[in-house]
C-alpha positions in Angstrom: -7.9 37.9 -6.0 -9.9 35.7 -3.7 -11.3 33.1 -4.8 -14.5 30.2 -4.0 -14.8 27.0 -5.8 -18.3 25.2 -5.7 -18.5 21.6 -6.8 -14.8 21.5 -5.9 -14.5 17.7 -6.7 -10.6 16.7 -6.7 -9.5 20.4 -7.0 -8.6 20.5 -10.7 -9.9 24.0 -11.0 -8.9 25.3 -7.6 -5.0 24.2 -8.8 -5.7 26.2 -12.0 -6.9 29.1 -10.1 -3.6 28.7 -7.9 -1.6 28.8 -10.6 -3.2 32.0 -12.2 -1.9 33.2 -9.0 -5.6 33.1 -7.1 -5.9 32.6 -3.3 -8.4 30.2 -3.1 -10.2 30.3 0.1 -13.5 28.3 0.6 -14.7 25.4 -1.6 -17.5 22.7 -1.3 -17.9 19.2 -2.2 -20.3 16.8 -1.1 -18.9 13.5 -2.2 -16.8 12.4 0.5 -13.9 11.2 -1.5 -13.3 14.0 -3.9 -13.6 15.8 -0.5 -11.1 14.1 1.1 -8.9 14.3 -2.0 -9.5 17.6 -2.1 -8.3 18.3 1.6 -5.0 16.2 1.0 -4.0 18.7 -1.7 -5.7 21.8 -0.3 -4.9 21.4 3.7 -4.8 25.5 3.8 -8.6 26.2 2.1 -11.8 26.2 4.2 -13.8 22.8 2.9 -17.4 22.8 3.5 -17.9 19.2 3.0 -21.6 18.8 2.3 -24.4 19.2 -0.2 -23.9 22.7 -1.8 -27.9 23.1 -1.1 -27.4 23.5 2.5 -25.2 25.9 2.4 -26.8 29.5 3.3 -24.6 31.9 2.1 -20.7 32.3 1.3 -19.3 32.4 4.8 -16.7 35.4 4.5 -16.1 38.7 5.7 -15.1 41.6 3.4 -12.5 41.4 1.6 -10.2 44.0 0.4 -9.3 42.0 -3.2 -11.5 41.2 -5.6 -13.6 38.2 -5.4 -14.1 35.3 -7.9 -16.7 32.3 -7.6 -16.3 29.6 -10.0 -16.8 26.1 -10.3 -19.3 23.5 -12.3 -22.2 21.9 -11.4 -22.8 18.2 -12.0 -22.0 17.7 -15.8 -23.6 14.0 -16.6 -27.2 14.9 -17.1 -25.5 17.0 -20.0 -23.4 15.4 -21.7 -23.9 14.1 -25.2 -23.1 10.5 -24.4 -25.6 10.1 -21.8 -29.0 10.3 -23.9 -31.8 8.9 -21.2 -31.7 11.6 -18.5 -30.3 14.2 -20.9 -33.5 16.3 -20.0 -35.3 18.9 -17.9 -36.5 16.2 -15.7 -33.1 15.2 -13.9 -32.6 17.1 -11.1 -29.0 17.4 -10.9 -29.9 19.5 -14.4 -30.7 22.5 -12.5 -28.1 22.6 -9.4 -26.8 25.5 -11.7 -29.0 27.7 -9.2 -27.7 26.7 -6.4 -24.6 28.6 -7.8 -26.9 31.6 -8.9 -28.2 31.7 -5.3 -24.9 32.0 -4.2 -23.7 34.8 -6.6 -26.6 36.8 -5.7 -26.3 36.5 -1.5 -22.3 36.6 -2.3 -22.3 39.4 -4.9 -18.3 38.5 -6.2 -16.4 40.9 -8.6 -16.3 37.6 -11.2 -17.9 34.4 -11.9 -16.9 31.5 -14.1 -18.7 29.0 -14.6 -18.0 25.5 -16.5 -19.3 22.7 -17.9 -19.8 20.1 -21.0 -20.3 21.6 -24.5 -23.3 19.6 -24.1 -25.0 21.7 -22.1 -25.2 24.4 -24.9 -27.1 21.7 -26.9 -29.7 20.4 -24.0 -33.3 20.9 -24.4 -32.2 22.7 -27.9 -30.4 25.3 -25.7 -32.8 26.5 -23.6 -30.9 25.3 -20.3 -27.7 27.3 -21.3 -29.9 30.2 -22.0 -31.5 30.4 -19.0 -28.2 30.2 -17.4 -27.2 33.0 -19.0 -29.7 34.9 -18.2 -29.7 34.2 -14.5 -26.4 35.7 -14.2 -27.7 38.9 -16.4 -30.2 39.2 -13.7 -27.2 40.0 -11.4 -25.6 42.6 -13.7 -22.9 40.5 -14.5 -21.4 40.9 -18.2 -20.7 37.7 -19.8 -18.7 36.2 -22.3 -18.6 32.4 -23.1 -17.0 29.8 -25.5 -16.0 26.2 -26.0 -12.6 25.3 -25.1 -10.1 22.4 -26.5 -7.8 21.8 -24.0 -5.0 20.5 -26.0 -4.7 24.1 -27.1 -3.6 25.2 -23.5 -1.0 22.3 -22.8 -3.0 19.5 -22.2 -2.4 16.2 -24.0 -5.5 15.6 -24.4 -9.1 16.6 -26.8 -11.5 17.6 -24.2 -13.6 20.6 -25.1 -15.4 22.5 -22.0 -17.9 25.5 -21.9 -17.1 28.1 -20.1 -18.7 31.5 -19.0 -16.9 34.4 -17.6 -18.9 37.0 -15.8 -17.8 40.7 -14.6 -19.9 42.6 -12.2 -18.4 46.2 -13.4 -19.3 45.9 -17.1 -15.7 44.4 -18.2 -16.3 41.6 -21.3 -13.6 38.9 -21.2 -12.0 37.6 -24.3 -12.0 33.8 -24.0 -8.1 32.8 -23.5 -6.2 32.3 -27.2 -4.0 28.8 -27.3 -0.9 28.9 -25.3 1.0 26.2 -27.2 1.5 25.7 -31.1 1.6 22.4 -31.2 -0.6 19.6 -29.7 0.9 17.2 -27.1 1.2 14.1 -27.8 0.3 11.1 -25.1 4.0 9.3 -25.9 5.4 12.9 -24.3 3.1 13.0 -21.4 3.4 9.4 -20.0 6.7 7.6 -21.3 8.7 8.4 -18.1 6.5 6.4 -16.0 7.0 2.7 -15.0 5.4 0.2 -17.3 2.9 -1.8 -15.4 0.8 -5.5 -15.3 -2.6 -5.3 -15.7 -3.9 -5.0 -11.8 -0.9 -2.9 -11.2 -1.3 -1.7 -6.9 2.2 -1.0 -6.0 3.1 2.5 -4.7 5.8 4.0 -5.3 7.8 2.9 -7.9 10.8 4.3 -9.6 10.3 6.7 -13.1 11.1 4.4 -15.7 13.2 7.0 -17.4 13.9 11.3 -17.1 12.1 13.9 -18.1 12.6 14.0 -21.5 10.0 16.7 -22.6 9.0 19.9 -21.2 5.8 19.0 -20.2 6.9 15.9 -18.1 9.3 18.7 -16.4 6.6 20.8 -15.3 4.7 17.6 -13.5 7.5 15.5 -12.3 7.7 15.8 -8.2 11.3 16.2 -8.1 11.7 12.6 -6.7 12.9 9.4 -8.1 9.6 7.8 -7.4 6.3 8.2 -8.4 2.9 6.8 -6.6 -0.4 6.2 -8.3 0.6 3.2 -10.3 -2.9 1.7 -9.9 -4.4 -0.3 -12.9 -8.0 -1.8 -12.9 -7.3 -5.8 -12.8 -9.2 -6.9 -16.3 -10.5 -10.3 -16.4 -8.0 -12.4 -18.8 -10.8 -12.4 -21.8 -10.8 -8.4 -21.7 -7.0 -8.2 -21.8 -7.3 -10.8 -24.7 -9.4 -8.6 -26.5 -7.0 -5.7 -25.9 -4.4 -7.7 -28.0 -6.6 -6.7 -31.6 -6.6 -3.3 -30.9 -3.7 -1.1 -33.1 -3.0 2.4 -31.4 -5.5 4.6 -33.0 -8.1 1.6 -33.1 -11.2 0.5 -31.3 -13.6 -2.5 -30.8 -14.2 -2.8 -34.3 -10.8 -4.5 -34.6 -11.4 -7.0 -32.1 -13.1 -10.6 -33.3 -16.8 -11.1 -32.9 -16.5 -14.3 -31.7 -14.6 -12.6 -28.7 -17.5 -9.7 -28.1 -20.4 -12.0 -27.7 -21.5 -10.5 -24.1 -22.8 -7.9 -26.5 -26.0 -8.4 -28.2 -25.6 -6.0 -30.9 -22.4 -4.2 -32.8 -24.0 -0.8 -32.9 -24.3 -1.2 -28.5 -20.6 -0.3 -29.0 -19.7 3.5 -29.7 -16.7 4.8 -30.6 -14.6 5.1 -27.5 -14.9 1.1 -26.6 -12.2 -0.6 -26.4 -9.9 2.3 -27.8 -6.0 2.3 -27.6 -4.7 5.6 -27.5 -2.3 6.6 -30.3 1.0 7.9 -28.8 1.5 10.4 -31.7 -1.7 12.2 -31.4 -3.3 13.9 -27.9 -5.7 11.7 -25.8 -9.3 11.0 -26.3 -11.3 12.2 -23.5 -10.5 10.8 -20.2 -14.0 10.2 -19.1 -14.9 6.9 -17.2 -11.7 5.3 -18.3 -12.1 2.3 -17.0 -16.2 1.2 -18.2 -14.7 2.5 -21.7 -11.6 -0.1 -21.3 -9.2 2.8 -22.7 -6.1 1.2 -24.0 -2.4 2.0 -23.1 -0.5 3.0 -26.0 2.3 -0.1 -25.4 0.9 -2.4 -23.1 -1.9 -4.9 -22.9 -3.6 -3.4 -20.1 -5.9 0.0 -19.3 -4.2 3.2 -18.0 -3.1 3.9 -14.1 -4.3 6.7 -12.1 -1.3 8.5 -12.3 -1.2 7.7 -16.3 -4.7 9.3 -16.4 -3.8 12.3 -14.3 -1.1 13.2 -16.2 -2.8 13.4 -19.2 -5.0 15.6 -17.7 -2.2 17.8 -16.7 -2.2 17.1 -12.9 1.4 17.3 -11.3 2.8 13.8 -9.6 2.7 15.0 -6.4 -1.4 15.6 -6.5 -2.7 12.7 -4.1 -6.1 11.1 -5.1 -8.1 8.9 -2.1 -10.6 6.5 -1.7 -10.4 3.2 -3.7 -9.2 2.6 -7.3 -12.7 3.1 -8.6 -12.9 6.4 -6.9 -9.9 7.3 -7.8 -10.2 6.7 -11.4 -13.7 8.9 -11.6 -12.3 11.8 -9.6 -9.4 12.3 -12.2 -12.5 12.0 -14.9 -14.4 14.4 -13.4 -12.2 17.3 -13.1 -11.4 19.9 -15.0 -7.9 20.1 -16.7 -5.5 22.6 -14.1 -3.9 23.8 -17.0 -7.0 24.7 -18.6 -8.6 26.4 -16.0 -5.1 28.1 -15.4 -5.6 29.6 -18.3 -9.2 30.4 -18.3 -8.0 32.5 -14.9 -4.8 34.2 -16.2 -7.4 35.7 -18.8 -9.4 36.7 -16.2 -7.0 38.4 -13.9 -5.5 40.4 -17.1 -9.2 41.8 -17.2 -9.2 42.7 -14.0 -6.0 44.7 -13.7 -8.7 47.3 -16.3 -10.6 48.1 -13.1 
């Protein structure tokens, strides 16, 4: 199967695709770091490197495989944690056309499309209904559903919305779990090297092997691992970090130490959290604006910490600086989520 990825970002769902078993082919990203992340990981597909709005059409000849366009369009404006432009009035709320334009000029066998469970809840639903019926227009049969990815191998609670559209009247099942139990974040991160706060050193040995099976299926095969970058926390931050228990948030840290903020109930839930190492992550959103606690240490999570909780091997490369770094692994969709999501998908297909 062929496959086109719009909104690309860092290429978590093109490597889930790839691991399916799908020959991704074109993609499109216009943030130029993502981009050139993107290219470092994916040197063989054809990036298209600007604004998915001026882009015509998909720019491929017939094809004797089938034919799948996926990707998501920008997320914030729906998610449930960002409650000021969470309306019909942000514009990056409606770049979901841009991807119906294309599946109507394009006309692929399958579509999937993905984004926050938040969108389901927007304007009381009526964005992810007229979503839905925008790719009715186009004959495509549709299933959809909310996913958990620590159901499909992830060590980590993030729940994503995806649809899965058929042009030849096929109705996907969404993908049952492919593990029985949860991952913890102690079996997805304890090999790697423990690090100051600030960390910038690259590479640096494992800190121990492969003790789980999950580690095994991301380790590089070397004795070294790069992305050992930690956002350098100004010392009253890291002192705060010191009252945090694993489980625990902000609530457990002094008021006398919190008095840049005006008002308790400015912090939610995810401030100031320190993972618990028996239980899968929290989201990895913006990681380092929530101050996400390592489990152990007294300092927020590296790049390559992050990534591997959201199941991306050590030898994926992210560019640009730390901060860009840190929002591209955010931003993307788990690989072995969307791995799963496709394997679905290409079991449907073989009906045809």
């Amino acid at each position: 199967m062929i496959g086109v990825d719009l909104f690309c970002g860092a290429g978590g769902m093109t490597l889930g695709a790839k691991l399916a078993g799908i020959d991704v082919v074109f993609a499109v990203e216009a943030d130029p770091h993502a981009a050139e992340t993107y290219s470092a990981n994916h040197p063989e597909v054809n990036l298209f490197q600007k604004d998915v709005r001026s882009l015509s059409q998909i720019p491929l000849c017939a094809w004797q495989q089938e034919t799948v366009l996926f990707g998501g369009p920008p997320c914030q404006g729906f998610s449930t944690s960002n409650q000021r432009t969470r309306n019909r009035k942000n514009r990056d709320n409606w770049m979901f056309r841009e991807f119906v334009r294309l599946a109507k000029s394009w006309r692929p066998d399958w579509i999937v499309f993905e984004n926050v469970k938040g969108i389901a809840e927007t304007e009381h639903g009526d964005f992810l209904e007229l979503i839905l019926q925008s790719f009715r227009d186009l004959k495509y049969t549709l299933s959809k559903g909310v996913l958990n990815a620590s159901k499909f191998g992830v060590p980590q609670r993030r729940e994503r919305l995806f649809v899965i559209g058929s042009r030849h009247g096929i109705n996907v099942p969404m993908p049952r779990a492919t593990v029985r139990r949860s991952i913890p974040v102690k079996r997805a991160i304890l090999d790697l090297p423990d690090l100051p706060n600030g960390a910038n050193v690259d590479p640096l040995p494992y800190k121990g092997p492969a003790r789980s099976a999950y580690v095994r299926q991301l380790r590089n095969g070397d004795e070294v691992v790069s992305g050992n970058l930690v956002t350098q926390n100004a010392s009253f931050v890291v002192k705060r970090y010191k009252y945090v228990n694993q489980g625990g948030n902000w609530e457990s840290i002094p008021a006398r130490l919190m008095k840049n903020y005006r008002r308790n109930y400015e912090c939610h839930t995810g401030i100031y959290h320190r993972l618990d190492p028996k239980q899968p992550s929290v989201v990895i959103g913006n990681y380092r604006k929530n101050m996400l606690i390592h489990p152990f240490e007294d300092r927020g999570l590296s790049v390559r910490e992050a990534a591997r909780i959201q199941s991306f091997p050590d030898c994926y490369r992210f560019e640009g600086s730390i901060g860009f770094q840190q929002q591209q692994v955010a931003n993307a969709v788990p690989p072995f989520l969307a791995k799963a999501v496709f394997a679905t998908l290409l079991r449907a297909s073989h009906e045809l």
